[in-house]
C-alpha positions in Angstrom: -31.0 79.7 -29.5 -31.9 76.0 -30.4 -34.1 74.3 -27.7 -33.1 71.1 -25.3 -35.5 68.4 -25.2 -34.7 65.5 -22.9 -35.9 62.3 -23.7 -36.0 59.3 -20.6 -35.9 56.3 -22.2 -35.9 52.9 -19.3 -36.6 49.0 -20.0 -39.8 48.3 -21.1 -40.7 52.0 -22.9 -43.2 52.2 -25.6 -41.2 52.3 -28.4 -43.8 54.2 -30.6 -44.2 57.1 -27.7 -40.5 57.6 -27.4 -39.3 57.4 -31.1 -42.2 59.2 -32.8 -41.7 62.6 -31.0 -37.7 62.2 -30.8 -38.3 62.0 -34.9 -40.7 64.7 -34.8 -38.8 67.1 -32.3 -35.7 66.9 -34.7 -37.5 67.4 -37.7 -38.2 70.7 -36.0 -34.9 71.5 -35.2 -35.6 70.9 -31.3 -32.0 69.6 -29.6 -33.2 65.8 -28.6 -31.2 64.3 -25.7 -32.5 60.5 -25.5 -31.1 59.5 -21.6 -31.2 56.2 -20.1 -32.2 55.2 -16.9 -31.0 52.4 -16.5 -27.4 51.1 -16.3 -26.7 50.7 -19.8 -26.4 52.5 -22.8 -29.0 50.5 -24.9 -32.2 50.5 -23.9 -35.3 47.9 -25.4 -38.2 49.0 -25.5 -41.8 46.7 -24.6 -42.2 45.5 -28.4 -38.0 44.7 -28.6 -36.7 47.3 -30.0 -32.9 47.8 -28.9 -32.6 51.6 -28.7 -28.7 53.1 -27.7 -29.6 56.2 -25.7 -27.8 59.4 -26.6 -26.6 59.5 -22.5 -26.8 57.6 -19.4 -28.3 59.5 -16.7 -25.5 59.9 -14.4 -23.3 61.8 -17.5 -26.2 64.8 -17.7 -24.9 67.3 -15.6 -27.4 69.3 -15.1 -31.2 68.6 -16.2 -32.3 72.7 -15.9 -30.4 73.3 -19.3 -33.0 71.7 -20.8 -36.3 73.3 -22.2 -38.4 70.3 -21.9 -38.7 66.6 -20.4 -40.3 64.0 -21.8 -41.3 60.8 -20.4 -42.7 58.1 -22.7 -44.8 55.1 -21.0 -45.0 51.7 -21.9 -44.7 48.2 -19.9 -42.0 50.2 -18.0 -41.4 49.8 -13.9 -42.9 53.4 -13.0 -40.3 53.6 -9.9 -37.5 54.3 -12.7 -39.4 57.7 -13.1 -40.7 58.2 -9.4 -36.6 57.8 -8.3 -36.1 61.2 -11.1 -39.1 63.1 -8.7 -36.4 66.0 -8.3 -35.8 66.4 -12.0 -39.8 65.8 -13.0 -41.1 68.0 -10.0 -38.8 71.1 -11.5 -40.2 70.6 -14.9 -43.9 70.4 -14.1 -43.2 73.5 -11.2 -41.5 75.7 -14.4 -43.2 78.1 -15.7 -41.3 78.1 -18.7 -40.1 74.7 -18.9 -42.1 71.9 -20.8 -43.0 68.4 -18.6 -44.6 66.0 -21.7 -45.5 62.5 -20.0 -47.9 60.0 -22.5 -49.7 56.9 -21.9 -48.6 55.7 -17.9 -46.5 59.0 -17.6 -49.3 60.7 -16.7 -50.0 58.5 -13.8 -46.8 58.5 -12.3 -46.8 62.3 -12.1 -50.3 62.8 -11.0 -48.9 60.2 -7.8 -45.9 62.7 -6.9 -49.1 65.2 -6.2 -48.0 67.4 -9.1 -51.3 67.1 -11.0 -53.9 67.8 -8.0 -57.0 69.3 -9.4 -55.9 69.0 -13.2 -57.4 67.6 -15.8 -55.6 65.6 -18.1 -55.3 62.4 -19.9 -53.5 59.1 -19.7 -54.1 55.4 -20.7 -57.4 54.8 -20.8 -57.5 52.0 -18.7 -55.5 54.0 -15.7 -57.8 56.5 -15.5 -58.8 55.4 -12.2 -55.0 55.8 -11.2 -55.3 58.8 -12.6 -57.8 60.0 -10.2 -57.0 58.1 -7.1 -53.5 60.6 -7.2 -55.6 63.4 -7.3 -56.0 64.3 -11.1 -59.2 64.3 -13.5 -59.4 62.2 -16.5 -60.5 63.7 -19.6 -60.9 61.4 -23.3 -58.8 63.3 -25.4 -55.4 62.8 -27.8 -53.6 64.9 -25.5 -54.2 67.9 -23.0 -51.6 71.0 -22.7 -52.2 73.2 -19.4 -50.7 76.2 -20.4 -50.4 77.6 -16.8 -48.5 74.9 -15.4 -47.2 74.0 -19.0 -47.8 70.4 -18.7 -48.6 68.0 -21.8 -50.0 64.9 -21.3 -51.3 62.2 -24.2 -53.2 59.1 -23.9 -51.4 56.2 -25.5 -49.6 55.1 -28.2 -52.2 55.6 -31.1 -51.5 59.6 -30.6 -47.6 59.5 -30.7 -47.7 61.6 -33.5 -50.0 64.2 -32.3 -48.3 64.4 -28.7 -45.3 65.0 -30.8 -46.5 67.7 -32.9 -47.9 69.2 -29.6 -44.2 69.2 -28.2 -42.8 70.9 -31.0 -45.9 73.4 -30.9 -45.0 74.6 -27.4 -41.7 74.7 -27.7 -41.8 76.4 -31.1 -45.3 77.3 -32.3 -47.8 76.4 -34.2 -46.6 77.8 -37.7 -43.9 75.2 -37.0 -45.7 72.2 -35.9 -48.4 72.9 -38.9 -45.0 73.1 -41.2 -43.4 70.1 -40.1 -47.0 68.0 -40.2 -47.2 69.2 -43.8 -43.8 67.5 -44.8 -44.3 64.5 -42.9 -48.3 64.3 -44.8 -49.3 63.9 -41.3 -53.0 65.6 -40.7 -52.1 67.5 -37.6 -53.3 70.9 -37.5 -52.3 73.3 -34.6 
């Protein structure tokens, strides 16, 4: 059974954290579903990039068929993501569902309390956010809690890797080392 990955995509995303691991995940085989927030079917990104979204959010029917939710940062208004706290608090409460959030993602989950007492990584510079909501920062690529089955990544430098780290908990290392190899990308799970 293939695996469902949605993808939120809203004004102002980070072009590189959204469209890295969408190439990555398909490259995989993982089923990407890119959904926009916002009213309109193509979304641009912070750098101008005019994305068309595979969905607008209100034609998803049901957000527990997917395996996995990502949420990409970026100069984005974080109340886009806190109004999807239903659909982002089941993810990150799953324990066999994957919540991925890089660069401000992070933040915005750690403030709907569903980060408490983790550690985990975001922007640099909003590490203090980080930890006003209840989280601990750590200076790493990315950090996977494997209980909760959270990834997080820092910024948009480690696309790439937070990709590879999707497709590795979703499908394994043997396959995130595999599709690394093809892509010459030096990844190693």
């Amino acid at each position: 059974m293939t695996k469902k990955v949605a993808l939120l995509l809203t004004k102002n995303f980070e072009t590189v954290e959204a469209l890295a691991p969408v190439d990555i995940m398909r490259r995989a085989g993982l089923e990407v579903t890119t959904i926009s927030l916002d009213q309109e079917q193509v979304v641009t990104s912070a750098q101008g990039v005019a994305v068309t979204a595979d969905q607008l959010l209100h034609e998803v029917a049901d957000f527990t068929a997917f395996d996995a939710l990502v949420l990409p940062g970026g100069g984005l208004d974080p109340q886009k993501y806190l109004d999807r706290e239903k659909e982002v608090s089941f993810f990150a409460q799953s324990s066999d569902k994957l919540l991925a959030a890089i660069c401000m993602a992070p933040v915005v989950v750690a403030s709907l309390g569903l980060l408490n007492d983790q550690t985990v990584v975001c922007y640099p510079t909003l590490a203090s956010n980080l930890e006003g909501n209840g989280a601990k920062y750590q200076d790493q690529k990315t950090v996977y809690l494997e209980e909760q089955v959270i990834l997080t990544g820092q910024a948009p430098g480690v696309a790439y890797d937070f990709g590879f780290e999707i497709v590795r908990v979703l499908l394994g290392a043997e396959k995130a080392n595999a599709v690394a190899q093809e892509m010459f990308f030096s990844y190693k799970a």
